[in-house]
C-alpha positions in Angstrom: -89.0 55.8 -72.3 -88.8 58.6 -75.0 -92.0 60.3 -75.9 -93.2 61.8 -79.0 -91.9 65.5 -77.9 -88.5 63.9 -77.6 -88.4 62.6 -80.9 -89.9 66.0 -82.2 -86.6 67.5 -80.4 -84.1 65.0 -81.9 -85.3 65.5 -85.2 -85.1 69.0 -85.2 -81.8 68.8 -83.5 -80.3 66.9 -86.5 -82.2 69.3 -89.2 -80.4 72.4 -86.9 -77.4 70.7 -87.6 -78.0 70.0 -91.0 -78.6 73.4 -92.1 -75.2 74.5 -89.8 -73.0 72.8 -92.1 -74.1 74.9 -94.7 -72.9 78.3 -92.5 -69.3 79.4 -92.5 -69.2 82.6 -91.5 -65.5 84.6 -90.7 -67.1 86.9 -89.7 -67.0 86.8 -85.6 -69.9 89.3 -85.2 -71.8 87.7 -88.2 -71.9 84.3 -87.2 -72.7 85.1 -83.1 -75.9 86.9 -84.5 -76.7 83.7 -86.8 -76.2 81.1 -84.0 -78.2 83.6 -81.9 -81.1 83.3 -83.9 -80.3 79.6 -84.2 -81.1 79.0 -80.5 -84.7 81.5 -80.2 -87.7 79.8 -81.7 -89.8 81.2 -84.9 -86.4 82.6 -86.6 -86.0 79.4 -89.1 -88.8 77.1 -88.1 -92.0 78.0 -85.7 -92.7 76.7 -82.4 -94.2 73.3 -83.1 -98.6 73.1 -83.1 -100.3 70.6 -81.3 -104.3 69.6 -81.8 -106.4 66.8 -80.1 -108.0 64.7 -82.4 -111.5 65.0 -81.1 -113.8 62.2 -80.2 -117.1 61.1 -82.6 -120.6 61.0 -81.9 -121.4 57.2 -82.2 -124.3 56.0 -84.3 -125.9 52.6 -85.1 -123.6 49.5 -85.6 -123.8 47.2 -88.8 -125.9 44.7 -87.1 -128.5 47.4 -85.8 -128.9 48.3 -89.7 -129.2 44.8 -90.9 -132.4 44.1 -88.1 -134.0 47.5 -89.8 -133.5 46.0 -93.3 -131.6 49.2 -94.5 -128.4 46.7 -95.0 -128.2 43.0 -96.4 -127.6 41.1 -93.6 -124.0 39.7 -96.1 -123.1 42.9 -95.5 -123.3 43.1 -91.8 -121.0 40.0 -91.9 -118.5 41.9 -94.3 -117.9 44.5 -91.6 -117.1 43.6 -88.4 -113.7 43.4 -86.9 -111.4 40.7 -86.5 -112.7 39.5 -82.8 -116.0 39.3 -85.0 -117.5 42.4 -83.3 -119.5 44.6 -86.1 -118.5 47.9 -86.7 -120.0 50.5 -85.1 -120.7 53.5 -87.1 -119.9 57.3 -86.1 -122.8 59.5 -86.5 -122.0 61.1 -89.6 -120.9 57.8 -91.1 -124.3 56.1 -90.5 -125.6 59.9 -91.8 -123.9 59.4 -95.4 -124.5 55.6 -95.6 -128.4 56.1 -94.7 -128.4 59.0 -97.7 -126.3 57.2 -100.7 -128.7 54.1 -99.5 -131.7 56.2 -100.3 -130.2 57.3 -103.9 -128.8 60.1 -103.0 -125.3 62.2 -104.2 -123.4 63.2 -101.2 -120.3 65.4 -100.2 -118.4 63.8 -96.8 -115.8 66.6 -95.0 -114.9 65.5 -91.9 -111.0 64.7 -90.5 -108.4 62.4 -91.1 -109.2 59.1 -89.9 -113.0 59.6 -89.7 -113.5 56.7 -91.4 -114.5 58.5 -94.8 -113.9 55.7 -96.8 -116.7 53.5 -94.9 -119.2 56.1 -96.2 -119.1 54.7 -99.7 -117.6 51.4 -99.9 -120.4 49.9 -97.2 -123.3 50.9 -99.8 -121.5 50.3 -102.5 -120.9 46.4 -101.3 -124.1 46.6 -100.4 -125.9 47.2 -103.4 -123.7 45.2 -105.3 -124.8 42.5 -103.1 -127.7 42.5 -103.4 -128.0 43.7 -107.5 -125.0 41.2 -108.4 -125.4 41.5 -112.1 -123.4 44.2 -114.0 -123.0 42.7 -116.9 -119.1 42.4 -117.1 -119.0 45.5 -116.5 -117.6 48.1 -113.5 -120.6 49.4 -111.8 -118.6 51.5 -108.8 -115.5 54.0 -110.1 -113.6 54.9 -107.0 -111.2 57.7 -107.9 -108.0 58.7 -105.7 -105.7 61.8 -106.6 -102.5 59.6 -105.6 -101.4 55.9 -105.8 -100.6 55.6 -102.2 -104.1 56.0 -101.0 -105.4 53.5 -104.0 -102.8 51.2 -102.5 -103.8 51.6 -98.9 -107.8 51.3 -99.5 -107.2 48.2 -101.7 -105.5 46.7 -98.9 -108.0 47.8 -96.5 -110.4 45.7 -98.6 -108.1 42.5 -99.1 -108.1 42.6 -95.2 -111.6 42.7 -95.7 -112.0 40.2 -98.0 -109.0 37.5 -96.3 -111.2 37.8 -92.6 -114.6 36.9 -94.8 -113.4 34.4 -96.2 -112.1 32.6 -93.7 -115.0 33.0 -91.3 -117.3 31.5 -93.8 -115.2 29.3 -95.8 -116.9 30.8 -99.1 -115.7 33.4 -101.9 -115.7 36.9 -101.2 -119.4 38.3 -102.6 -118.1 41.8 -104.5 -115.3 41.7 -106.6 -112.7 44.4 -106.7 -109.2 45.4 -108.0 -107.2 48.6 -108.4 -105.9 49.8 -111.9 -102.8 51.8 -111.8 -99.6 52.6 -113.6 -98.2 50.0 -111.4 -100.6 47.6 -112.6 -98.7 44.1 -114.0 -99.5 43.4 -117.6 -100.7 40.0 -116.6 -103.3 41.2 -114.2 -104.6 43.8 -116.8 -105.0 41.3 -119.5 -107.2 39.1 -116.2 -109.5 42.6 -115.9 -109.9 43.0 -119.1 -111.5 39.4 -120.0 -113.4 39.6 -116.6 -113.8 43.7 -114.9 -114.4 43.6 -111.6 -117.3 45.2 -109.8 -115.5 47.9 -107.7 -112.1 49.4 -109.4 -109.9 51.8 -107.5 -107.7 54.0 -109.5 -106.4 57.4 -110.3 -107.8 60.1 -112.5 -105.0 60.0 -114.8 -106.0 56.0 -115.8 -109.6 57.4 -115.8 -108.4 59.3 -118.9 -106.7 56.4 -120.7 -109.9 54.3 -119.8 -112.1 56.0 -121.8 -109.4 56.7 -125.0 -107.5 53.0 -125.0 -109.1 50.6 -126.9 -108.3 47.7 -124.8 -109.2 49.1 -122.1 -113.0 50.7 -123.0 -114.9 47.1 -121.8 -114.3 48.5 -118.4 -117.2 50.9 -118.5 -120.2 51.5 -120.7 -123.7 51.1 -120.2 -123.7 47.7 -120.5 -125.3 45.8 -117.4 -127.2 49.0 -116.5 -124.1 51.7 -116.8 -122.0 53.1 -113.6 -123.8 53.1 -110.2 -121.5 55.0 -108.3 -118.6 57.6 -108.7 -116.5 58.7 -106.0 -113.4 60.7 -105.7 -111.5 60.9 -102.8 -109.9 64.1 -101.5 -111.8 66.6 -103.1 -110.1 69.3 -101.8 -107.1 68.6 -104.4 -109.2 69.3 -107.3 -108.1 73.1 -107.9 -107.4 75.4 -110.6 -106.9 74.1 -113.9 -105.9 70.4 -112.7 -109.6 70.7 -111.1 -111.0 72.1 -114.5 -109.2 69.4 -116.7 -111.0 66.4 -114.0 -114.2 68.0 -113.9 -114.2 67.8 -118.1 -113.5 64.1 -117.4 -115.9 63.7 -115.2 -118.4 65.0 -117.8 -117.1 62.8 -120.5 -116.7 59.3 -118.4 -120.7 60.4 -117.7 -121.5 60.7 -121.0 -119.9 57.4 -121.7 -121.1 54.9 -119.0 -123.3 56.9 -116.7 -126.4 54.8 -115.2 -129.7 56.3 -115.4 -129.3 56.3 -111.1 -125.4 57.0 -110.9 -124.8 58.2 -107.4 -121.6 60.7 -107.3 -119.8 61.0 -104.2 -117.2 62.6 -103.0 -114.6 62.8 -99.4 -112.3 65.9 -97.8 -110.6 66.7 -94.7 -110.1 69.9 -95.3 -112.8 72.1 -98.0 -113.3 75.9 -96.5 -110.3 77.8 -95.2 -112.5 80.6 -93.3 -112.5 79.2 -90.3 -115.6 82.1 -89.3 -117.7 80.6 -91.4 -121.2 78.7 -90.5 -122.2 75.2 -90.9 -124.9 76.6 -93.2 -122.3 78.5 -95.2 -119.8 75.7 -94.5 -122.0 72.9 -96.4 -123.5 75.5 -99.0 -119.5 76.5 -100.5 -119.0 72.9 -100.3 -122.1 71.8 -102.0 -121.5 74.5 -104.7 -118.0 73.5 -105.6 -119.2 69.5 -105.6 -122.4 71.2 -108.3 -119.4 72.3 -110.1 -117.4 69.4 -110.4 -119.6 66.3 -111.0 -121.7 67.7 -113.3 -125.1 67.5 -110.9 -126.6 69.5 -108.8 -126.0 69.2 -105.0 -128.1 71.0 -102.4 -126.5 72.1 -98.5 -127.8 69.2 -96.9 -126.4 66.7 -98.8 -123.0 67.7 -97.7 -122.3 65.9 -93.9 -120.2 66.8 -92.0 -118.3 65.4 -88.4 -120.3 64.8 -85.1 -118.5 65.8 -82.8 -118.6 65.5 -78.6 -116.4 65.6 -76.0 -114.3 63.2 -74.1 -113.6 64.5 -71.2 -116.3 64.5 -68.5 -117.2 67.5 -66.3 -117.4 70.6 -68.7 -114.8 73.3 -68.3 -113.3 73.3 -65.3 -112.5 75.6 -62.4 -109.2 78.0 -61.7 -108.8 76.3 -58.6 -109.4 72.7 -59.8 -106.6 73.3 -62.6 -104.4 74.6 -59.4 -105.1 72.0 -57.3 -104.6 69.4 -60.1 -100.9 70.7 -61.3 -99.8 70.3 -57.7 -101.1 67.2 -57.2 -99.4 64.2 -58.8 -101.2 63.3 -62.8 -104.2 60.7 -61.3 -105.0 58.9 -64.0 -107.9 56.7 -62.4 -110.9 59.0 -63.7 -109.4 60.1 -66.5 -112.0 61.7 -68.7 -112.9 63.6 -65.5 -109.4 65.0 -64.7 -109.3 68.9 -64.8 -106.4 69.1 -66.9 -107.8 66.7 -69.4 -111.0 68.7 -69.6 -109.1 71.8 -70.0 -106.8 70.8 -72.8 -110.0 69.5 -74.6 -111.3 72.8 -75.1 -108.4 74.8 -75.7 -106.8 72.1 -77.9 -109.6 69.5 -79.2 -112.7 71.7 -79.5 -114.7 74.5 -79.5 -118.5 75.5 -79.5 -120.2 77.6 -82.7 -123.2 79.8 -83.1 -125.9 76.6 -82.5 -124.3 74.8 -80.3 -122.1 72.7 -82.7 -118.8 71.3 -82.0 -116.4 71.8 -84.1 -112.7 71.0 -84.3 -110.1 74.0 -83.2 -107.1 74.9 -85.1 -103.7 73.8 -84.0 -101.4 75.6 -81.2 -98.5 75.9 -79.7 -98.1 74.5 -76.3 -96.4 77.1 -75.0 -99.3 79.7 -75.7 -101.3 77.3 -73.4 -99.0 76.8 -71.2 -99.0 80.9 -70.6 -102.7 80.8 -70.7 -102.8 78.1 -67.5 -100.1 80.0 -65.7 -102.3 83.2 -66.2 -105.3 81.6 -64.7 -103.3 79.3 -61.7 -100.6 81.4 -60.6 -98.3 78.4 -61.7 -94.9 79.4 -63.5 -95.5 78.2 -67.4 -92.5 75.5 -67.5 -94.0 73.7 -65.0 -98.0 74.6 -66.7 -96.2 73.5 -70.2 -94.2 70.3 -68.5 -97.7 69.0 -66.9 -99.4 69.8 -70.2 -97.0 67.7 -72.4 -96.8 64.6 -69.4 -100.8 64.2 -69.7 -100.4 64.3 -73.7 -98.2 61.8 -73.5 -100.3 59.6 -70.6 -103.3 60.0 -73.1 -101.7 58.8 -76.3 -100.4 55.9 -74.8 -102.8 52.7 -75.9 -104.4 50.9 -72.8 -105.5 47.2 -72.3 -104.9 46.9 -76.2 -107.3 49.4 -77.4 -106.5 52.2 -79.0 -105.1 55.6 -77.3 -107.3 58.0 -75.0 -106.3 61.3 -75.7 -104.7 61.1 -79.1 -102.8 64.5 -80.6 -101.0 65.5 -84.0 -98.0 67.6 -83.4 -97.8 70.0 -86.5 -94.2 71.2 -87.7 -93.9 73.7 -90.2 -90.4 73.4 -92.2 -89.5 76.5 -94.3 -86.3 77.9 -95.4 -83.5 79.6 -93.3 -84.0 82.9 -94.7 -80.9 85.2 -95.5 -78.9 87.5 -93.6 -78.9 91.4 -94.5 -76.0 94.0 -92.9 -76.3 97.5 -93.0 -73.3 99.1 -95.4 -70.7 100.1 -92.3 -67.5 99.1 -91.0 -67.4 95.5 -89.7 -67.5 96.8 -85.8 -70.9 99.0 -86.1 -73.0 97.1 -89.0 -76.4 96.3 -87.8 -77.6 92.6 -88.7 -81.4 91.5 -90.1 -83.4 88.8 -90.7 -86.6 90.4 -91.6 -85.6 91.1 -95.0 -86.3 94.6 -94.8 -84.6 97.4 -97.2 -84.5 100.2 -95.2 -82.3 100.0 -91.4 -83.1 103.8 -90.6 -82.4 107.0 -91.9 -79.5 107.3 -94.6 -79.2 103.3 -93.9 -79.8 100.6 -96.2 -80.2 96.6 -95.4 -78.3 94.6 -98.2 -78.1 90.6 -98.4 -75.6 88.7 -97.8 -74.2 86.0 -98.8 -71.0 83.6 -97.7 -68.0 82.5 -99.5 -68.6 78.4 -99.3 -64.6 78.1 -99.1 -63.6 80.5 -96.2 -66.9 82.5 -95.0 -66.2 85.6 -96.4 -68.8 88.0 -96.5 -70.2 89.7 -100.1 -72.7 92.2 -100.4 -75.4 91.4 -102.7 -76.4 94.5 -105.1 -77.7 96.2 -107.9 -75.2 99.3 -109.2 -76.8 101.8 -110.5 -74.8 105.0 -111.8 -74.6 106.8 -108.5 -75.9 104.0 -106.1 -75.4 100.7 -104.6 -79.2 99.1 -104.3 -80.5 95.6 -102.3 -80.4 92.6 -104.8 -84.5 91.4 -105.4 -84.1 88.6 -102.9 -84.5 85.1 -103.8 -85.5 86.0 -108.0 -83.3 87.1 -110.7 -84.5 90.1 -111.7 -86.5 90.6 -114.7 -84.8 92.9 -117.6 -87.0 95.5 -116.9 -86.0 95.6 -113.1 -82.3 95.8 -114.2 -82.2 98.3 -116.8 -79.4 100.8 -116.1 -78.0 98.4 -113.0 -75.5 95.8 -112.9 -76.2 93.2 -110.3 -72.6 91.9 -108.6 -71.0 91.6 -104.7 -69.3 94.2 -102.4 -66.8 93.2 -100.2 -65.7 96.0 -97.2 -61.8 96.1 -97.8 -59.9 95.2 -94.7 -57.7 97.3 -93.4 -54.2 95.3 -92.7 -53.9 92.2 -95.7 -56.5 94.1 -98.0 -56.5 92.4 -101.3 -54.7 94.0 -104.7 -54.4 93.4 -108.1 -51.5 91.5 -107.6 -53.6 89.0 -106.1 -55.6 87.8 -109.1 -55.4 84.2 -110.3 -52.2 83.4 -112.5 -54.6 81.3 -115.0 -56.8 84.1 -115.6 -53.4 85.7 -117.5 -52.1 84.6 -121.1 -48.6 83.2 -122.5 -47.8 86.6 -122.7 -49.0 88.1 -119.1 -52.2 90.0 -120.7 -55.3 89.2 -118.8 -58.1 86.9 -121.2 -60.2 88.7 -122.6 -63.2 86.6 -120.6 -61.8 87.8 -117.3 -61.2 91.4 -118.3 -65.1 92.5 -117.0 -64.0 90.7 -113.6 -61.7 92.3 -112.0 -62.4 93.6 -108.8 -63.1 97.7 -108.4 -62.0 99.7 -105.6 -65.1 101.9 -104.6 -66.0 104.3 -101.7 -69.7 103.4 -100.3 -72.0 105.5 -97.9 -74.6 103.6 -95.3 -77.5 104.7 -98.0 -75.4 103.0 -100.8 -74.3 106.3 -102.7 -70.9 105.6 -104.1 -67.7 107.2 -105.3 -64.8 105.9 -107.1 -62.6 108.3 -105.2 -61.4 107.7 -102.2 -63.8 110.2 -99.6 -63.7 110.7 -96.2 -66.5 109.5 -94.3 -66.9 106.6 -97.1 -66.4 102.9 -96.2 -63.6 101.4 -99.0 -65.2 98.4 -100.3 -64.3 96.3 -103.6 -67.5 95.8 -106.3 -67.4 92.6 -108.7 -70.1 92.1 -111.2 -71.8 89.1 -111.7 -71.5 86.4 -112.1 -69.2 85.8 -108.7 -65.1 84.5 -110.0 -63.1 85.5 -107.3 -63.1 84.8 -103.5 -60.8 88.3 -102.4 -59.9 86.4 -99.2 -58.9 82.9 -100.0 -58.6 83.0 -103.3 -60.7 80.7 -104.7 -62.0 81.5 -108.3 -64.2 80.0 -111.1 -65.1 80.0 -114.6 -68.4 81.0 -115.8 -70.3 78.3 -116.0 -70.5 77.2 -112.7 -74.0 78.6 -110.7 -73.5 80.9 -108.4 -75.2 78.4 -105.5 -71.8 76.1 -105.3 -69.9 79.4 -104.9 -71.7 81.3 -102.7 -74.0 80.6 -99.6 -76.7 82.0 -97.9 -78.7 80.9 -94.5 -81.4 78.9 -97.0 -78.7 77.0 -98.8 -80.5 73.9 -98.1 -82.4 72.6 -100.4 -86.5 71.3 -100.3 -85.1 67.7 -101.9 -82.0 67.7 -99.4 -84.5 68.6 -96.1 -87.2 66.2 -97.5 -84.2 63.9 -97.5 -82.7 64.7 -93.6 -86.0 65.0 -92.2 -87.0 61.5 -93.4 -84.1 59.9 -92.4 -83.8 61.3 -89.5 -87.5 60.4 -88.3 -86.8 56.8 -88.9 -83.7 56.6 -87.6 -84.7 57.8 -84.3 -88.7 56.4 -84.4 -86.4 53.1 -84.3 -83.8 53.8 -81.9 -86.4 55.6 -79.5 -89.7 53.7 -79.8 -91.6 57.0 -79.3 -93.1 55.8 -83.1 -93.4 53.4 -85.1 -90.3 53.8 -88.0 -93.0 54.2 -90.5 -93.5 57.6 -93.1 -95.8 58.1 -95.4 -95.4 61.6 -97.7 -97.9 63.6 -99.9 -96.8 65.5 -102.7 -98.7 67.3 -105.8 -96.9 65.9 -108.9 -95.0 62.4 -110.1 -92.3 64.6 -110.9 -91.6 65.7 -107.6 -92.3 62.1 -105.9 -89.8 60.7 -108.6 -87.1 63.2 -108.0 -87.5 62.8 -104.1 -87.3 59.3 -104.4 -83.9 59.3 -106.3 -82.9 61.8 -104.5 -83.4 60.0 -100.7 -81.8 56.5 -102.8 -78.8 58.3 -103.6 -78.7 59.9 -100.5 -78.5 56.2 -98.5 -76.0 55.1 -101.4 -73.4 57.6 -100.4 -73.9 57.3 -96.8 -73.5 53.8 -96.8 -70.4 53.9 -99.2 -68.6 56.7 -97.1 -69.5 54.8 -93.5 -68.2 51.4 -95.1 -65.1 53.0 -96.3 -65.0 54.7 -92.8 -65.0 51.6 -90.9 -62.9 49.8 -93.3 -60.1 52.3 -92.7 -60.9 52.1 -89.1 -60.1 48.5 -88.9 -57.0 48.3 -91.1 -55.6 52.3 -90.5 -54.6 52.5 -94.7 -55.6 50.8 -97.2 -54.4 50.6 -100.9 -55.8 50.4 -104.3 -55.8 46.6 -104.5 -57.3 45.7 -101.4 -59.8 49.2 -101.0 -62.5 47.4 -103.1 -62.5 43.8 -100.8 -62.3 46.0 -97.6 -65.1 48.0 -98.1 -67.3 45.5 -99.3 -66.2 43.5 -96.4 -67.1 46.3 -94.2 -70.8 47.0 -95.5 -71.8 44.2 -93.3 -74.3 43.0 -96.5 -75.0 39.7 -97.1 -75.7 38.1 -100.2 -79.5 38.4 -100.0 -78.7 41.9 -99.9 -77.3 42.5 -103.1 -78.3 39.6 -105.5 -81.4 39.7 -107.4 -82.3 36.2 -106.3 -82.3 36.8 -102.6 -82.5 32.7 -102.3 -79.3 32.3 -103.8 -77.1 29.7 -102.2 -74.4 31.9 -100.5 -71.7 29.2 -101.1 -72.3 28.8 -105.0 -70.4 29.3 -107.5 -73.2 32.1 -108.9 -72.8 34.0 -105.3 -69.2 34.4 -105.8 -69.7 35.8 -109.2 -72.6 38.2 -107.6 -69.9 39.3 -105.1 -67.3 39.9 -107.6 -69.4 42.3 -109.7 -70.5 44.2 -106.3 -66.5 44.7 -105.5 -66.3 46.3 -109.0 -69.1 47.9 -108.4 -68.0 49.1 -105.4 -64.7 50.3 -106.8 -66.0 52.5 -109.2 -68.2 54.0 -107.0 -65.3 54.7 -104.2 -63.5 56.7 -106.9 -66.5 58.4 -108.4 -66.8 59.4 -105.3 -63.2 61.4 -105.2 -64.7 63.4 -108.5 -65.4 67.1 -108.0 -69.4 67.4 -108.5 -71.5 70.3 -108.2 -73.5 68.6 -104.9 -73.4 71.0 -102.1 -75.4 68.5 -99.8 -73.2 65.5 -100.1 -69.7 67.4 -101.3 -67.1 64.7 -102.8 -64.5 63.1 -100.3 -61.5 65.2 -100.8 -63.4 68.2 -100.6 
């Protein structure tokens, strides 16, 4: 069976591959120090993190609250699972649910899949229970920063609702509904003659609340105003996106606020100094919630996490971790093992000034691995292999409940870098990717970048009167920067087949054999280059010859390939970060599912965050196409497979034959008979459809990712 570290190393596996096809290199010393730095970790990607999710101090259960009268007992019978037990709280949920029950405004920050959203929709239900009347109007605003988490708490609460109501046999007692840019128009127009109690939606439909017309019954102060106001993920409420929400915090208050409106808000993640106390930790936090909503929040209104440990035993003994890696994994007394105790603490948790537990940063599993060696005597592959086979036992659910030892593994994706080369002759020049200037005395480090045809390697630069300078890497520079320089590519002249004048493109000449006047400023220049980038334009002993093209790039001196202006200089030239964020988004994600499917480490499931529609749009295009040329091209692929050649009357039938899509597929009424008349007339417009795209596909386009099928 394949764990998660195996589908962590096929994914990454595919993305090495991915960002290879983007690499041709000629040259032999070039491309061994690329695919050197390829195989050592921390060069294009870090060493993976890993971090225990730590275990919760339990508190009272939903029952327990109903017998002290703090809950209605309709509420205890709200939330309880679907075997009918009732939830038990954590500590600091029962904290936060006690406090907003008591009136008060309250900041939660405590990790992902603390059960946040407990902390405000049990009082809220609660109250709303047992003060039904609101007039018609919404007395609890739950705001998220993105649709997919309105999505996923409204269908937590449908579950909610569906196992209520068919215990009892009776109608849910809270109404609810979400109110989104998805939103049908039908289901609007139902809010609007009847608003629910409890509406989930996003800040930017907060906005158009207050300012639509049709849309202002939804809150005033009507019934007795807005009890409660809660925004989720706190944390994403920065700069002047944060400004602009806390404005309309202050203006939905104005409007609708109720003389007792309890503001709440939820976050993971809220101070980034990780030295800092729980006193200063819950006094920044309180201070930044002050800001926000408009009312004044003191430190101990802000609750945080509970946290104690699983394991049983303390931290254990050198000689108990020695004894254990020899010894086969024991998984009888689990919580007791000394391996399981030991990753705890260097994983999971960690004690502060006070005693508190708090949660520890993530890290890599080799620098554990090291650790235990150091302390056992143990080599680390075998520390690191016992490590990982006790993750992997501890994730793994048991007698149906959930796992043991759950853990995140935390992968950090950045670009590949570029390459820089020191100005000598092929056989000496010293290779970087640091992206430093300055190789050593007299040396400079220039970038480099790859012909996408052949590999050929050009020298990025600045020219200066007397000098050859390193291109700003990654900007184009500002005016100011290239006053007096002319940014363009060196290429070290070889020294059998060097390229001439002779050589340049026949189209680049007139009727009459004079050179256009657009190409006149590109024509390669001989000149004679020093390690520290000095130059000459006379041949010099001691100087490399090298040929200088300004910018923008037209001519490829080894394979001859040239362009016109207009084309960016990305599709001509590459560099190790050719790929883009869209494209990796795209590779990662597919590759994840596919092998989350094929391996059953994981469920084939993703979920994505991003910061702005227009990126989540873009991506989502992006990853559609993506699948549309992939399954064109593997159709055509196994079409051609099947009958060896195909010609232009039959390509169409072939490939649609060779999709392997059925009807349901492809029609928009996926009940449609598949022997009508209408499914034949379905089919034929997905063969035309089909057509077209095949020889679309044969067009030159500017995609590097996905290049057409000729090239």
């Amino acid at each position: 069976m394949k764990t998660l570290f195996d589908l962590h190393s096929l994914v990454m596996a595919d993305y090495r591959d991915y960002v290879r096809s983007f690499i041709l290199i000629s040259d032999e010393r070039a491309r061994s120090f690329v695919e050197t730095a390829f195989t050592e970790e921390g060069h294009f990607w870090p060493e993976t993190l890993v971090q225990l999710s730590p275990a919760y101090l339990a508190g009272s259960t939903v029952d327990e609250l109903s017998k002290e009268g703090l809950i209605a007992p309709e509420t205890a019978r709200i939330f309880r699972r679907p075997s009918d037990e009732p939830y038990r709280l954590y500590r600091h949920q029962e904290e936060a649910i006690r406090s907003v029950l008591e009136g008060h405004s309250i900041v939660v920050t405590s990790g992902t899949g603390s059960g946040k959203s407990l902390c405000y929709f049990l009082p809220i239900i609660n109250n709303l229970i047992r003060n039904p009347q609101t007039g018609d109007r919404v007395a609890a605003l739950v705001v998220y920063p993105m649709n997919a988490l309105v999505n996923s708490q409204f269908e937590w609460l449908m579950n909610l609702k569906q196992q209520y109501e068919n215990r009892f046999g009776r109608d849910f007692p809270v109404t609810f509904a979400k109110y989104t840019g998805e939103t049908r128009d039908s289901e609007r127009d139902e809010m609007r003659r009847k608003p629910p109690q409890i509406l989930l939606t996003n800040y930017v439909m907060v906005e158009l609340l207050l300012v639509r017309p049709e849309d202002q019954r939804f809150l005033d102060r009507v019934g007795g105003g807005l009890r409660f106001l809660v925004f989720d993920e706190l944390h994403t409420y920065r700069g002047r996106q944060g400004a602009d929400v806390a404005m309309l915090v202050r203006r939905l208050k104005e409007r609708c606020a109720g003389p007792k409106l309890v503001h709440i808000g939820t976050s993971a993640t809220m101070i980034a100094h990780r030295e800092a106390t729980f006193f200063q930790r819950r006094e920044t936090v309180a201070k930044f919630a002050s800001v926000f909503f408009g009312h004044q929040l003191k430190a101990e209104q802000v609750i945080e996490e509970t946290l104690v440990p699983f394991s049983e035993g303390g931290k254990p003994l050198p000689e108990e971790l020695q004894k254990a890696l020899l010894e086969p994994l024991d998984t009888k007394d689990f919580r007791r093992h000394p391996l399981v105790r030991y990753l705890e603490y260097e994983l999971g948790i960690e004690q502060e000034a006070g005693g508190r537990l708090k949660r520890r940063v993530p890290r890599p599993l080799s620098e554990i691995a090291g650790q235990l060696s150091e302390v056992t005597g143990i080599d680390s592959q075998s520390c690191a292999k016992a490590l990982r086979d006790l993750l992997v036992v501890g994730s793994t659910p048991a007698n149906g409940s959930g796992p043991l030892f759950a853990f995140k593994l935390h992968q950090f994706i950045s670009q590949g870098g570029t390459l820089y080369a020191t100005l000598e002759d092929r056989l000496r020049r010293e290779f970087s990717l640091e992206g430093q200037v300055q190789a050593s005395e007299g040396r400079l480090f220039l970038p480099v970048k790859f012909c996408r045809q052949c590999g050929q390697d050009y020298y990025h630069a600045l020219q200066t009167d007397n000098q050859f300078l390193p291109h700003p890497l990654g900007a184009e520079p500002d005016e100011e920067a290239l006053e007096g320089k002319q940014a363009g590519y060196l290429m070290l002249a070889y020294e059998e087949n060097d390229w001439s004048p002779e050589q340049i493109p026949e189209e680049w000449y007139n009727a009459k054999g004079k050179l256009k006047s657009n190409y006149r400023q590109r024509i390669p220049q001989e000149v004679w280059v020093s390690p520290d980038g000095s130059f000459s334009r006379q041949s010099k002993r001691n100087l490399l010859k090298m040929w200088w093209q300004p910018e923008p790039f037209s001519l490829c001196l080894a394979c001859g390939e040239f362009y016109t202006a207009r084309e960016r200089e990305f599709v001509k030239l590459s560099v190790l970060s050719s790929e883009g964020r869209s494209s990796a988004t795209t590779i990662l994600t597919t590759s994840l599912l596919r092998h989350a499917s094929s391996t059953r480490a994981a469920r084939d499931k993703l979920l994505t965050f991003t910061d702005n529609r227009q990126d989540a749009s873009f991506q989502a295009g992006h990853f559609n196409d993506f699948v549309h040329v992939g399954l064109l091209r593997a159709a055509l692929y196994a079409a051609l497979k099947a009958e060896k050649e195909l010609t232009f009357d039959r390509i169409a039938q072939a490939v649609t034959k060779a999709s392997g899509l059925n009807i349901s597929d492809i029609a928009k009424n996926v009940d449609l008979d598949p022997g009508s008349s209408a499914a034949k007339d379905v089919w034929q417009a997905f063969t035309d459809l089909t057509e077209y795209r095949l020889y679309y596909d044969l067009q030159r386009g500017w995609r590097v990712n996905q290049p057409n099928l000729e090239q």
